[in-house]
Structures are given as structure tokens and as C-alpha cells.
N, C-alpha and C positions, 0 to 999 in steps of 0.2 A: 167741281174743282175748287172754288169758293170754300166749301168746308173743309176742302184739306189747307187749304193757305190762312186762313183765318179762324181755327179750331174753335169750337166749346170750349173752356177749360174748367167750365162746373164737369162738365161729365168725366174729370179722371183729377177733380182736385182731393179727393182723399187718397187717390195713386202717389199725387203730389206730395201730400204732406208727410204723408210713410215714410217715401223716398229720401226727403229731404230729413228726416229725422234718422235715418239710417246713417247718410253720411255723416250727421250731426254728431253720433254716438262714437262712429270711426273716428270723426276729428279728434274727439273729447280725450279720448284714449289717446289717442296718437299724441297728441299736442300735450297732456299733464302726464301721461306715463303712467296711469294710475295703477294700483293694481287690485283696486276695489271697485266692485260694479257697479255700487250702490246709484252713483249719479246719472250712467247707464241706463239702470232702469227707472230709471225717475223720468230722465229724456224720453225715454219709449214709453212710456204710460202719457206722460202728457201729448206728444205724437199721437198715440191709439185717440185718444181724448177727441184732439182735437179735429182727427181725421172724423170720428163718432159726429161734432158739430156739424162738420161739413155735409156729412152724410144727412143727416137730421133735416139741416135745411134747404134740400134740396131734395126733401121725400116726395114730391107728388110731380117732381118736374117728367118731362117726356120728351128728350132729346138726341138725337146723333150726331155724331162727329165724325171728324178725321175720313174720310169718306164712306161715312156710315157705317163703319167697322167697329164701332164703339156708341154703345149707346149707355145712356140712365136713365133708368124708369123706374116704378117703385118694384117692379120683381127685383133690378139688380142692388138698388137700396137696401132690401129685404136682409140680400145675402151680406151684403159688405157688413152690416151689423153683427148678423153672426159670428162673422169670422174678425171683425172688433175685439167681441167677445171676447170670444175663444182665444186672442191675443192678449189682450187686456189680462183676464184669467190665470194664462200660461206664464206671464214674466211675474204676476205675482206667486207663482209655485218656485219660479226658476231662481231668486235671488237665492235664498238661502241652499238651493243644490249644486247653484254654480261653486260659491263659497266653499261649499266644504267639499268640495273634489279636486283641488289641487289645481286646479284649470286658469286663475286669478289671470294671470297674465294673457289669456285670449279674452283681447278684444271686440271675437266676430259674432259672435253667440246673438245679441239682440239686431244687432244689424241682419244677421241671415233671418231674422225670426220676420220682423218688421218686412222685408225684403220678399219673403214667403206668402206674406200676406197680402203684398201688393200681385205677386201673379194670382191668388187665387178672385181680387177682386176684378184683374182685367179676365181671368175665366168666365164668371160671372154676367160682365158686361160686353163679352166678346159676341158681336153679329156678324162674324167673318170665322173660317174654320183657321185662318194663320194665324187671325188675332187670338183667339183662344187656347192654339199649340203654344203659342209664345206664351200665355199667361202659366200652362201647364209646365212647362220648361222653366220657368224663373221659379215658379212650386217646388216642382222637382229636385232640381240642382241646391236651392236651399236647406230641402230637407234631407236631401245627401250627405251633405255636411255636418248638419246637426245630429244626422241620428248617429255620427262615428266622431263626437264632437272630442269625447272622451278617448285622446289617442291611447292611452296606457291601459285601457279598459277594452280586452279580448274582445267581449260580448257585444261592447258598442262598435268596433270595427267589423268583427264577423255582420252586425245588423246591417252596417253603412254598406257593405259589398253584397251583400245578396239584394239590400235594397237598388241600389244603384245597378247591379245585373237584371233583375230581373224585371226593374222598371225600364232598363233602355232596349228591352226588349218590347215592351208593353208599348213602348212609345214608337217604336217602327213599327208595328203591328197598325198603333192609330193611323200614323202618318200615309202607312200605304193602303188603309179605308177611306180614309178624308181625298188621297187622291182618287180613288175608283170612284166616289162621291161626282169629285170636279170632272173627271172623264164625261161621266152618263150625261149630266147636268150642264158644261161651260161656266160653270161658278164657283167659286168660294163663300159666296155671300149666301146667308140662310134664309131670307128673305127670294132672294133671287132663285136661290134652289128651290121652294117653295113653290112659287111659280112659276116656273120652267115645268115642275111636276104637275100641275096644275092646269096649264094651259097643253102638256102633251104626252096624253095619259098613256102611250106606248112606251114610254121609258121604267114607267112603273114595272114592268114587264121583264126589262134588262138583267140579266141576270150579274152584271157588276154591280150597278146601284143596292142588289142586295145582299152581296159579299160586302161591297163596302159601307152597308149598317151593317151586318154583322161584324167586322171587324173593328167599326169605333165601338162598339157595345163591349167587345173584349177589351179595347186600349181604356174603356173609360173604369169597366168592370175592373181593372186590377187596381186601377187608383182608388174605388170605395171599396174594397175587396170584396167582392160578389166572388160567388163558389162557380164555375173551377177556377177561379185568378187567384185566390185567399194565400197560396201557400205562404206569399212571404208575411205577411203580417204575424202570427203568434212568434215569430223571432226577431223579428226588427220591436215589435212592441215590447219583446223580452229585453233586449239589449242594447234598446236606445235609451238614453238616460229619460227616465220619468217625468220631470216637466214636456221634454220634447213628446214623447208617446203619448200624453195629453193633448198635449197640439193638434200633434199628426190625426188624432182618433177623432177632432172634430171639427176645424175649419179645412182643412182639404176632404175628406169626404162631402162637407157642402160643397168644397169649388167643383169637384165631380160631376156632383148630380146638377148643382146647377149650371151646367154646360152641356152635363147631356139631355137636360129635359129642353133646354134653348135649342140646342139639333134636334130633337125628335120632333118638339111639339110646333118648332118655326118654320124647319126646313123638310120636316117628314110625316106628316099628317096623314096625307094620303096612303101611307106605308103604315096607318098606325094597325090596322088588323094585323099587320105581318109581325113588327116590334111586340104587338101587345103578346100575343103567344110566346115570343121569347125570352121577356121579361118576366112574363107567368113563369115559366119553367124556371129559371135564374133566381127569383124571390124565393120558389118554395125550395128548390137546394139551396139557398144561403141561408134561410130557415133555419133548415133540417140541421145541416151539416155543422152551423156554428155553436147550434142550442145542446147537440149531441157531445160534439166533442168539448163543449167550455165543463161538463160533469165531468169528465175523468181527470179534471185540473187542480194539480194542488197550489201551485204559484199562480197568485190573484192576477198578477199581469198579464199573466197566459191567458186565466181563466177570461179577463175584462177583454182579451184582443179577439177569442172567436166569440166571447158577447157582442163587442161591435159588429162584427158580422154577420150573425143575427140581427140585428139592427137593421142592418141593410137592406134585410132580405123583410120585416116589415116595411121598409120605406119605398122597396121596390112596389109593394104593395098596391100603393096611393100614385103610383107612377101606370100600373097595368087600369086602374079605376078611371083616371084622370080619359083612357078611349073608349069606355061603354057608360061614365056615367056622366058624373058634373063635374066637368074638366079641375073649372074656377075653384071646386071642394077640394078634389083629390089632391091638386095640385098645394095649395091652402094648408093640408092637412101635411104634406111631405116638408114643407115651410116651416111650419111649426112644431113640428118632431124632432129636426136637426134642431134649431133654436134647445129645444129642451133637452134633445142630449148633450149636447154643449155644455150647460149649466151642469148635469149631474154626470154627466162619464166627466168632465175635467174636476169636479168633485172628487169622486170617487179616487182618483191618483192624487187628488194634494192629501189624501188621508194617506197612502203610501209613504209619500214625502214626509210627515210629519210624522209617522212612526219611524223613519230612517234614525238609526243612533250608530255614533262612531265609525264609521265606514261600512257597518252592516247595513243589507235594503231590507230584510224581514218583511220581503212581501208572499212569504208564503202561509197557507193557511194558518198553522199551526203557531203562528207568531200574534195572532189577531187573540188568542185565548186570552181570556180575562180583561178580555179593553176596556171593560163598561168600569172595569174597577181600577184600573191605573188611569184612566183617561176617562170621564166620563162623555163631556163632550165629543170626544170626539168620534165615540163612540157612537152617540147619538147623530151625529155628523153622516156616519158613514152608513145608520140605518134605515136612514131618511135617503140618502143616495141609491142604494140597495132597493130599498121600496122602489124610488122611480124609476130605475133602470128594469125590475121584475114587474110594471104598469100599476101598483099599487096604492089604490084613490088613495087621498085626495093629492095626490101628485103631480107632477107635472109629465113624467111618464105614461100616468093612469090617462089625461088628457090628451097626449100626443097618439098612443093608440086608439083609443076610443077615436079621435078625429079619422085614421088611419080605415080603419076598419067598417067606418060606419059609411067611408065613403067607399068602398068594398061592396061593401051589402048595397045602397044605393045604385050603384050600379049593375048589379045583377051577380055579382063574382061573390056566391053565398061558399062556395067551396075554397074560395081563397080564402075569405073570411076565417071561416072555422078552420083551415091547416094554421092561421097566423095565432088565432086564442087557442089552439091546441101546445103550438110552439111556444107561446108565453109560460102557459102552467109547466110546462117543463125545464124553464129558463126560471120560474119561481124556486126550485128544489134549490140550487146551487146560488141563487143568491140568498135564501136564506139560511142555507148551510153556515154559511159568514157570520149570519146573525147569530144564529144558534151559538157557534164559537165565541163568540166576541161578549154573547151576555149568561152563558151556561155551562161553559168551561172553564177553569181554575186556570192560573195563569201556569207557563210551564216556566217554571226556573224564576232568579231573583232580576228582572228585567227592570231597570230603572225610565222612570215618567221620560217620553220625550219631551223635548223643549223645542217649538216653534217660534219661529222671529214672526215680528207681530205685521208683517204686511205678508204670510203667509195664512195667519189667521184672518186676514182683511181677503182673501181669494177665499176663502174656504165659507167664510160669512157672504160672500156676493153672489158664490155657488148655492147656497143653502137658500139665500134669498130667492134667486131666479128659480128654482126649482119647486120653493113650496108658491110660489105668486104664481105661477104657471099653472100649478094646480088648482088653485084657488080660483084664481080669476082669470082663466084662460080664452074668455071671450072677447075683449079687444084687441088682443095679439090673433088671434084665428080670423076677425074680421079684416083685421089691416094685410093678414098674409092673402085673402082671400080677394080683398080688392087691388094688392099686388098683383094678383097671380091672371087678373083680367086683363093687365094690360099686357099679358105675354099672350093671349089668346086671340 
């Protein structure tokens, strides 16, 4: 009772600082009328920033709060950086696409972003199944908005309604697994479920307890898009405006898994032979299914939204390893994969954004011909991104499978292993089909140089950065994810 009357408040001061930088952004607007967003995002970057300090100095602490429903330790450390990142990243893509879409006059755009960010850190740090509904919910509802941010734009509304359907349906699907959870168990706490399991091993047995993991595995399955939940993804990623489809494609896929690897591996252990088969089956159709269909794609966005799902379905990988081998590895290894595609899948769309001219998005293949020769950088920009998303050394991709896989084979899973390096050489055709275009194709027609604003070249140089140091020097970041990943075990 003591820690709910007299809280931690390290353990949710970079919640804090979001927050209050959210309202900061709404005043600023509100109160000068602006209709320039420039100081906007100056406020959210230095917010992200300073949330980033916070987090930083408080990497090794090991605390709970609020009646232990929130805790910080360095796993939720981990993530909250990620998804920093992936924030930080995102408003540097976003200035210049808000500007020229007509949009000037909404105010809500960094505040939903900022806002977004902060449920997917209480996901992360949620040791309660309500505490983490509500983190998914402030996720959710934020990027509702943003992905139909663009009212005048079909495609972005079409995206916001099938998003917004068919996640509230995804999210009573959770809601009533988390209950059959509390049913079997008398708890909400993962910890406490844990040990109820633990100390009385006929519940194992209950045949609710095991609908209700399979049903958060669906609720949590449609928020990283794992195959069969995928459908909505290739059209929200179509038609949500591109800084946000950057976003979306990488800090909420970490607040995902890192919520559902917090229920599996805190509150369902004992259940981990049952989960592990299902997320076997789940990785190799998200595999399959998103490596097959990203080939028949001529629109890069399409193409990039079933490569994220592919992604997945490696990362599910390090998530089935993490119960037959070295947890601390596996686990480690899914830490550090997110981190890297962070850096190069939100890469890969500010090259989109920076091809964008005159209200055209030319993001389909045939617009990419001759880039090396109107753009050179940026070309090279987006060949380097290309490499790491197809795992190609010295990358930082090539690094996050390689960890990926090696904790696969360590563990015994030599047949997961080889379906995932079989799934890569096939995910190689179509990303360097891009390459191919972009340095071996003549350009088509008289397409004049884009012009980027230079704090979209400042996102695209911190993408480029993170992505070759990753590869490079990817063994301080795998140790420090690895001695996070201990203290969730």
C-alpha cells in the first residue's frame, strides 16, 4: 500500500517527460496560432532527448511501483530507447511531409506521436495485464489518428478505418484471453500468475488458461503483424502518410513483443513447451508468407510492409529459442534486431520521403530508375538500408540475424534455423531488384533532383549511422541487451 501512496517516480519519469512535452506542443500551438511546425518539432525532439537522459540514467536501476504494476529494470530500459529512437527518427522524416501536405493548421500530429510513445513505454514496463492493456490502448488510439491524419487523402482514411476495425477487434480478442488468464490464475499480476502456476501445477492442465494464451498470442499477433493477423498491414502501411508508416513499422512492433515476451517468459513459463510449438508455427508462416508475397510488389511501401512481416517471423525465431536454449541469448538477440531495424526500416522510408516531389510519393519501383545518377547519396543511402534489411555483412541486419539464428542452432532448433536463412536468400531477390533499378536502369522520363530540408538529411545520416555501427561494432549493444534480458529471467 506504501508504494501505491508514495510512488517511484524514476520508474515512469520519461512517461513524464513525453507527456508533459505533449501538452507543451498543444499549448504552443494553441497559445501562438502558428501554422508552422517547425518549433513543434524542436519541442518533441528535445522531449525525446531528454526522456533519452532519463532513461540513460536510470539504466541499471531494478525497481517497482505503484503497486508493482510498473516496474524499471534494464529489459524495459532496453526498449524505451528503441522506441526513443524510432521517435526521435520519425519527427525528423515528418517535418518536411507535414509542410507540404496542406495539413499546417493541425496542431495534433507530434503530440499523438509523443503520446504514442509513451503507451508503448508503459507496454514495455507493464508487470500487470491492465497496466499493459492501457499502455496498448494509448498506442493504439494514437496511431488511429495518425494513420488517417491526412483527412483529404482517401487512402489515409481508407488506412485509419480498416486500422481502427480491425484492431478493435484484435483488442477484445486480447481483452477476453487476459480475462480467462485471471479466471484460471486469481490474478492480473505476472508475477503472481507465475506462481500460482507454479506452486499448482493442475491449472496448467485447464483448458481456459490455454485459450487464454492462445488468444493474447492472437491479440498481441495482430499488433506485430504475425501471419494470419497481417491482413491489415500492406494497406495501412500503403496509406498512412510515410513518416507515420515509419513509426508504426518500428516502435510498436517492439512495444508488442516486449509485452508479450514479459507474459510469456514472467507469467507462463511452465506453459513454455505449449507457446513454444505455437510460435514455431506462427514465425515460419510469417516467414513464408511475407517473403513470398513482398516479390509480386511493385509499390516499395507495400513491398517494405510484408518485409516487416517477414521480420517478424525471424524475430519470432529468438522468441521459440529463448525455451530450448539460452534464454538470456535468444532473448538478447530479439533486443537487438528490433534496435536495428529501427535504424534501417525507418531509413529506408525517409528515402521515400525525400524522393517525394510536388505532391507526387513515387514510391513505386519504376520511379527509383536512375537514382544513383540524380541522387547519388541517396542512392547509396538506400543501398546500404537495402543490404541491412536483406542481412547483408557488414550490416547491422547481417548482425541482428546472425545473433537471431545462432541462438536457433544453439538451441537445438537447426530446422528453424535453415527455414529462416532459406527465407532471407529469398527476401535478397526483391531487395536487390531496388538496387538493380536504382544503379542499372536509365532513368524514365525528365525527373527533376529532389530537394530535402536539412533536418531530414540529419534522420537519414543518424539512420545510416545506427545501421553501419551496428554492423560494425555490434558487440556492446548484444552484451548490454543480454544483461538486460537477465534481469527479466
Amino acid at each position: 500500500m506504501l508504494s501505491v501512496l508514495l510512488p517511484d517516480f524514476r520508474v515512469i519519469a520519461p512517461e513524464l517527460i513525453l507527456s508533459f512535452t505533449a501538452f507543451a506542443v498543444i499549448a504552443w500551438e494553441l497559445i501562438t496560432r502558428t501554422r508552422s511546425h517547425t518549433t513543434s518539432a524542436a519541442i518533441s525532439v528535445l522531449g525525446a532527448i531528454a526522456a533519452l537522459a532519463a532513461t540513460a540514467a536510470t539504466w541499471k536501476v531494478n525497481v517497482s511501483t505503484f503497486g508493482d504494476a510498473v516496474v524499471l529494470d534494464p529489459f524495459a530500459s532496453f526498449f524505451k530507447v528503441i522506441f526513443l529512437v524510432a521517435l526521435i527518427l520519425s519527427i525528423a522524416l515528418s517535418l518536411r511531409r507535414i509542410s507540404d501536405s496542406g495539413s499546417e493548421a493541425h496542431s495534433e500530429y507530434y503530440a499523438l506521436m509523443l503520446f504514442a510513445t509513451v503507451g508503448m513505454m508503459v507496454m514495455a514496463s507493464g508487470r500487470e495485464l491492465i497496466t499493459i492493456f492501457l499502455g496498448l490502448e494509448l498506442l493504439s488510439m494514437s496511431l488511429y489518428i495518425l494513420a488517417g491524419f491526412f483527412r483529404r487523402d482517401t487512402l489515409s482514411n481508407e488506412a485509419a478505418l480498416k486500422y481502427f476495425v480491425l484492431g478493435a477487434v484484435a483488442t477484445g480478442i486480447l481483452l477476453f484471453g487476459m480475462s480467462y488468464i485471471y479466471g484460471v490464475t486469481g490474478s492480473t499480476h505476472l508475477q503472481i500468475i507465475g506462481e500460482t502456476l507454479r506452486t499448482h501445477p493442475a491449472a496448467l492442465a485447464d483448458k481456459a488458461l490455454l485459450v487464454g494464451l492462445f488468444m493474447v498470442l492472437v491479440g498481441f499477433g495482430f499488433k506485430i503483424s504475425m501471419v494470419p493477423f497481417h491482413q491489415w498491414t500492406p494497406d495501412v502501411y500503403q496509406g498512412a502518410p510515410t513518416p507515420v508508416t515509419a513509426f508504426m513499422s518500428a516502435g510498436p512492433k517492439a512495444a508488442g513483443l516486449a509485452a508479450l515476451i514479459r507474459v510469456l517468459v514472467e507469467a507462463m513459463p511452465q506453459l513454455g513447451h505449449e507457446w513454444e510449438i505455437l510460435v514455431a508455427v506462427f514465425a515460419v508462416l510469417t516467414m513464408t508468407v511475407g517473403n513470398l508475397a513482398a516479390l509480386a510488389q511493385t509499390n516499395l511501401k507495400r513491398m517494405l510492409a510484408y518485409s516487416s512481416i517477414a521480420h517478424v517471423g525471424y524475430i519470432l525465431i529468438g522468441l521459440v529459442a529463448s525455451v530450448g536454449g539460452e534464454a538470456d541469448r535468444a532473448i538478447s538477440g530479439i533486443m537487438f534486431y528490433l534496435l536495428a531495424y529501427t535504424f534501417m526500416n525507418i531509413g529506408a522510408f525517409a528515402i521515400l520521403i525525400y524522393l517525394r516531389r510536388e505532391g507526387t510519393s513515387h514510391e513505386n519501383l519504376d520511379d527509383f530508375s536512375g537514382l544513383s545518377r540524380r541522387s547519388p547519396f541517396a542512392a547509396l543511402a538506400m543501398l546500404i538500408f537495402l543490404f541491412s534489411l536483406a542481412g547483408i555483412p557488414p550490416t547491422a541486419g547481417f548482425a541482428a540475424k546472425l545473433s537471431i539464428f545462432y541462438a536457433a542452432i544453439q538451441g537445438g532448433y537447426y530446422w528453424l534455423a535453415i527455414i529462416g536463412i532459406l527465407n532471407s536468400a529469398v527476401a535478397a531477390y526483391y531487395y536487390l531488384r531496388v538496387v538493380v533499378i536504382m544503379y542499372m536502369r536509365e532513368p524514365e522520363g525528365e525527373l527533376k533532383s529532389a530537394v530535402a530540408s536539412p533536418i531530414l538529411w540529419v534522420g537519414i545520416a543518424l539512420a545510416l549511422a545506427g545501421t553501419i555501427l551496428l554492423g560494425i561494432l555490434p558487440g556492446g549493444i548484444l552484451e548490454a541487451a543480454r544483461l538486460s534480458a537477465t534481469t527479466l529471467l
